[in-house]
C-alpha positions in Angstrom: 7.0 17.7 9.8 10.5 17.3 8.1 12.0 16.6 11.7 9.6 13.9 12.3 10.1 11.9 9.1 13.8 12.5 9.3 13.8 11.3 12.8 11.9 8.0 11.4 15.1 7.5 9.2 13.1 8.0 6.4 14.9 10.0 3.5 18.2 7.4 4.7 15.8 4.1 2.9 17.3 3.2 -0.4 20.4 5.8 -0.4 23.3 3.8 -0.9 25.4 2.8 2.2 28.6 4.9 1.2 26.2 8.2 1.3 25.1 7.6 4.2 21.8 5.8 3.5 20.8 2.0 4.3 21.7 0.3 1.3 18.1 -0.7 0.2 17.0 -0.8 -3.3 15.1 2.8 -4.4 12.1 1.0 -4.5 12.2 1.0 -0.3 12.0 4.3 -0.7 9.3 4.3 -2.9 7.1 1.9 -0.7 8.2 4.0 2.7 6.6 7.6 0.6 3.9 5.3 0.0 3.1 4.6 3.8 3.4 8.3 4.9 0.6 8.9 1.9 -1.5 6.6 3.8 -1.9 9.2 6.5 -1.2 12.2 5.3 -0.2 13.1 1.2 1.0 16.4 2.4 3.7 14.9 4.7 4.6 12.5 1.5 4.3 15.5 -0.9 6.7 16.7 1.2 8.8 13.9 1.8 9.0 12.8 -2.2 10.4 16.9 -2.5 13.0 16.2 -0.5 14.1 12.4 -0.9 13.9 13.2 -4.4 16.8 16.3 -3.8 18.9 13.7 -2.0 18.7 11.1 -4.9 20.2 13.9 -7.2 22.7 14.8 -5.6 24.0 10.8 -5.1 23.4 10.5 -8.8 25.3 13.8 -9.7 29.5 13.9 -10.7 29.7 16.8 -8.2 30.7 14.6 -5.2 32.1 17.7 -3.2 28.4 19.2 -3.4 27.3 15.7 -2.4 29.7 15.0 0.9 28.7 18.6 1.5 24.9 18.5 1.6 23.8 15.1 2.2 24.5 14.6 6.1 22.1 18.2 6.6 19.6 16.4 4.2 19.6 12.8 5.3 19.1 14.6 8.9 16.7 16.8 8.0 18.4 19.8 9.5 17.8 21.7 5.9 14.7 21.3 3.7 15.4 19.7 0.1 13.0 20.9 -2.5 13.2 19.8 -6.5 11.9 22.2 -8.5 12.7 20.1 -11.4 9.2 20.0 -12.9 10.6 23.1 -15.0 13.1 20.9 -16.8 10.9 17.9 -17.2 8.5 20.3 -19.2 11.6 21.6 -21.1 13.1 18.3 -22.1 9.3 17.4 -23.6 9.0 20.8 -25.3 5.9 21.9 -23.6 7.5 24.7 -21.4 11.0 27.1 -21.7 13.6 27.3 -19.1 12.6 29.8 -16.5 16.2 30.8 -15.0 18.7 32.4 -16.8 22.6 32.2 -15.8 25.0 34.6 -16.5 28.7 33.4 -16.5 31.5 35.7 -14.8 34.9 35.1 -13.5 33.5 33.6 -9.9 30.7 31.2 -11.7 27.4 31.9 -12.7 24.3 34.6 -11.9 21.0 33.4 -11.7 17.7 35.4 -12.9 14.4 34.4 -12.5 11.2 32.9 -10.9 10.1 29.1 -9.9 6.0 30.0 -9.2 5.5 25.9 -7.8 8.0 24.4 -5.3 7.3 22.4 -2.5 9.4 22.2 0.9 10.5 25.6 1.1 11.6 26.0 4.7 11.7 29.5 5.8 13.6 28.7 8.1 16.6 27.7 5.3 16.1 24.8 2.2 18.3 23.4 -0.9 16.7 23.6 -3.8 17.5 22.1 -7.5 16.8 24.1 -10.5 17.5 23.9 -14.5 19.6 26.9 -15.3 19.9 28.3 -19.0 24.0 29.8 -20.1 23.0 32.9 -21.5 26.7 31.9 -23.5 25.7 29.0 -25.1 22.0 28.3 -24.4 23.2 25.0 -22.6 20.6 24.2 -19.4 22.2 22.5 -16.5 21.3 21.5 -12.9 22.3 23.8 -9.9 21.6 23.7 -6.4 20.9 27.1 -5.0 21.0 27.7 -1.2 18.6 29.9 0.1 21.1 32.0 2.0 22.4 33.2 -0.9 21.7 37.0 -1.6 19.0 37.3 -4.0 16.7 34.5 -3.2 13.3 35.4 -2.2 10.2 33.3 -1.2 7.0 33.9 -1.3 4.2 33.8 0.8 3.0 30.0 1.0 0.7 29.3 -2.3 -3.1 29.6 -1.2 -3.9 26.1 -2.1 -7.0 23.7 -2.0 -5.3 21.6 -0.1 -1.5 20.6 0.9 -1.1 24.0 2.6 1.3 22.4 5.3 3.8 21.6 2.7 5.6 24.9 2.3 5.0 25.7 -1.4 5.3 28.5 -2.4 7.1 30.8 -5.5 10.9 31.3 -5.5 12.0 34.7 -6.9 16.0 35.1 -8.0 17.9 38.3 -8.8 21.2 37.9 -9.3 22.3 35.0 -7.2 25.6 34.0 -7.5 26.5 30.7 -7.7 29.9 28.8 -7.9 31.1 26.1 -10.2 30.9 23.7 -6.9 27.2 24.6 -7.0 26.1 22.5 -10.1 25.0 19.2 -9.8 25.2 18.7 -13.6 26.3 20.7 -16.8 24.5 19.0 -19.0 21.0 19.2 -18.4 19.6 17.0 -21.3 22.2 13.9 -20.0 21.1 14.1 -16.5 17.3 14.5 -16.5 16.4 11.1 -18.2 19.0 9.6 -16.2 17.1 10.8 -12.9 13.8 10.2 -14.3 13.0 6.9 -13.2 13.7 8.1 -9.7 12.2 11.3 -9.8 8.4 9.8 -11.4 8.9 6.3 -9.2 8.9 8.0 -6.2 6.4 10.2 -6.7 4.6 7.4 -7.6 4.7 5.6 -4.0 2.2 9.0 -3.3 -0.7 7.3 -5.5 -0.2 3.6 -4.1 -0.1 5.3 -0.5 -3.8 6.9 -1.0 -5.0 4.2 -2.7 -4.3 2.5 0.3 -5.9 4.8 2.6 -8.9 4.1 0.7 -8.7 0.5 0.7 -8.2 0.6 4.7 -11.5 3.1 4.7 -13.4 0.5 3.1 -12.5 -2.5 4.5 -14.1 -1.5 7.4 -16.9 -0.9 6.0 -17.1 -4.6 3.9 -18.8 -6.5 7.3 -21.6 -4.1 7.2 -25.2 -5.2 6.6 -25.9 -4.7 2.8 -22.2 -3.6 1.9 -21.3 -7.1 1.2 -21.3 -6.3 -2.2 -17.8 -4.1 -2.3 -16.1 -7.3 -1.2 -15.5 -7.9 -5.1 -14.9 -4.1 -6.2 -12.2 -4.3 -2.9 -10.6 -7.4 -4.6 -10.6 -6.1 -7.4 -8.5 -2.4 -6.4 -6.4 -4.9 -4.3 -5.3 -6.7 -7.4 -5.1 -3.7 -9.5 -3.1 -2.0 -6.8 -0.9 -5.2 -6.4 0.0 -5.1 -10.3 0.6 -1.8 -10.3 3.5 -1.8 -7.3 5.2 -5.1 -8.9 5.7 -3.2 -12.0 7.2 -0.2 -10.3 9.4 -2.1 -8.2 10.1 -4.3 -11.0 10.6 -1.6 -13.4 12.5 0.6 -10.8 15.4 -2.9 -10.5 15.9 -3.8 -13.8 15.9 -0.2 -15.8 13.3 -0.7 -17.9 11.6 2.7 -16.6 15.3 4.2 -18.0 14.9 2.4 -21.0 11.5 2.9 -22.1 10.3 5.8 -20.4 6.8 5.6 -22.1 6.0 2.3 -19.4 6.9 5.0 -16.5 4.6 7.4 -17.8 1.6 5.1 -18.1 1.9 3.8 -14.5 1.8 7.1 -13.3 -1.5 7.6 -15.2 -3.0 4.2 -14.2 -2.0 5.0 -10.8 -3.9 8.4 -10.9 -6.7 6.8 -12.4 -6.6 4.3 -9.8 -6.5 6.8 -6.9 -10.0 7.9 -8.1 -11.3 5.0 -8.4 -10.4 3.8 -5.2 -11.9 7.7 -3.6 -14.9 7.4 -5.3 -15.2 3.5 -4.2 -14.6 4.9 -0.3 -17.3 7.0 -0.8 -20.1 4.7 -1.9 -18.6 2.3 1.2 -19.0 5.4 3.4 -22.1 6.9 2.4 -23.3 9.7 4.4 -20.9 9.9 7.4 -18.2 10.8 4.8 -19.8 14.0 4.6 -19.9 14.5 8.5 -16.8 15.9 9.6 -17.1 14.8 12.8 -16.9 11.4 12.5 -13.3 12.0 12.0 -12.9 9.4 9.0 -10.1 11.7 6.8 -12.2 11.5 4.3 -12.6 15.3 3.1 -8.9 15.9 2.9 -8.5 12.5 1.0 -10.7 13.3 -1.4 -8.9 16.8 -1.6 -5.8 14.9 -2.3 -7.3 12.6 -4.7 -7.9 15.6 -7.1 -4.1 17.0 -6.6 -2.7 13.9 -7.9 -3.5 14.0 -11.6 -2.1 17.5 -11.3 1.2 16.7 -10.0 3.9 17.6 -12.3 4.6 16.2 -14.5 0.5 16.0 -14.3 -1.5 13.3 -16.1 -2.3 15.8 -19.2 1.3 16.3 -19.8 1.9 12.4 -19.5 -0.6 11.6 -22.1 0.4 14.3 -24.5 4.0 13.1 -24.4 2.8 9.5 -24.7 0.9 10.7 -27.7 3.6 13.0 -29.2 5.8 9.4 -28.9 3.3 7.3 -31.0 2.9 9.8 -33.3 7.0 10.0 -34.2 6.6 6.2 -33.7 
């Protein structure tokens, strides 16, 4: 699957021309995760994973760590996971920092487990983790190769659905790491400054299934006594169209960096909007939704529908923080 999209040129769209990429706002990006999600949201789960590594490691200081991954990641030749989700929790209090790191006189050792990333290749994956210094309590951002001696995967995660997406739990006793390993030291600096990024892209997944949906019943519009969706289709079209100007708008002029609290609500319209749009696909279908061999994709779409508000962060988290902000506010 990573092969494929890489071949596509995919995780080259909006990764600027002097890394390698085509030069296109992030936004591109955004839109090209969104068309993968329109077939398959395990091949954009997996995409947004790895496009997502690449855009920290153009964002980070650590340029050497850049000019040395970047070609195997833009090329698909290793897997990019972000297993970021653990610092996003941190940074909003609801969750502590699940990898210790020990300094010594060749750079750091890293203890501990990661139980949800996505895109780890067996075959051999980069993956991004906050770290804790057991010296100062600081967290930071390190990339941790899965060569190293110490990392362990676990069996692939026995999901509902997603199962192609190689997620599984990532077990670490005592890695060692070098200084040229971290893409950040200061973990509380760089997350909000990847943030737009990291929830903007994942974001392309929603639009993607909502269009999947939309597609689904379409088709269906011209049938006799279905004339009726016509206005409930206009009216996810419109919502949909709102919803992708204000990420694209709010991904070019920083206001997602700015005011996060805007980010985190179109993530929860959008994962409202995803089951609006399933449940609207399934009155348009009726009955042959449920027969599987019609073929429709309807089963795993509805599947996917229910993994999106649990995406991390997931749409409970999102609201709590959104509360927790009007509360201070």
């Amino acid at each position: 699957m990573l092969s494929t999209l890489a071949e596509s040129g995919l995780f080259r769209i909006g990764v600027p021309a002097e890394f390698g990429g085509d030069g296109q706002p992030i936004f591109a990006a955004a839109d090209a995760i969104a068309e993968v999600a329109r077939h398959s949201l395990t091949a954009a789960f997996v995409a947004w994973g790895h496009r997502t590594l690449i855009d920290y490691l153009v964002q980070s200081p650590n340029s050497e760590l850049a000019q040395h991954w970047l070609p195997q990641l833009l090329s698909g030749h290793v897997a990019g996971a972000t297993a970021l989700s653990n610092a996003m929790k941190y940074l909003s209090g609801i969750e502590a920092i699940q990898i210790s790191a020990t300094p010594d006189d060749k750079g750091w050792v890293l203890n501990g487990k990661l139980f949800w990333v996505t895109n780890l290749d067996p075959k051999g994956f980069l993956v991004a983790a906050i770290v804790q210094n057991t010296d100062t309590g600081a967290p930071a951002i390190v990339a941790i190769d899965s060569r190293s001696a110490g990392v362990k995967r676990s069996d692939n995660l026995n999901l509902v659905a997603l199962r192609g997406s190689s997620t599984a739990a990532l077990l670490l006793d005592l890695v060692r790491i070098s200084t040229s390993d971290i893409i950040h030291l200061d973990a509380k600096h760089f997350c909000p400054a990847i943030r737009p990024h990291f929830l903007g892209l994942q974001c392309g997944m929603s639009v993607g299934h909502v269009r999947a949906s939309l597609d689904t019943i379409s088709a269906h519009v011209s049938r006799p006594g279905r004339d009726y969706l016509q206005a409930e289709l206009d009216s996810l079209h419109k919502q949909l169209d709102h919803h992708t100007n204000t990420l694209q708008q709010g991904l070019a002029d920083g206001t997602f960096a700015e005011v996060p609290a805007r980010l985190f609500q179109l993530r929860i319209d959008l994962a409202g909007l995803v089951q609006l749009a399933a449940n609207s696909e399934l009155e348009a279908s009726g009955g042959s939704a449920y027969l599987l061999d019609q073929h429709n994709g309807f089963e795993r779409r509805w599947r996917e529908a229910a993994f999106i508000p649990v995406v991390s962060p997931s749409v409970s988290q999102l609201k709590g923080e959104l509360a927790k902000q009007a509360g201070a506010a």
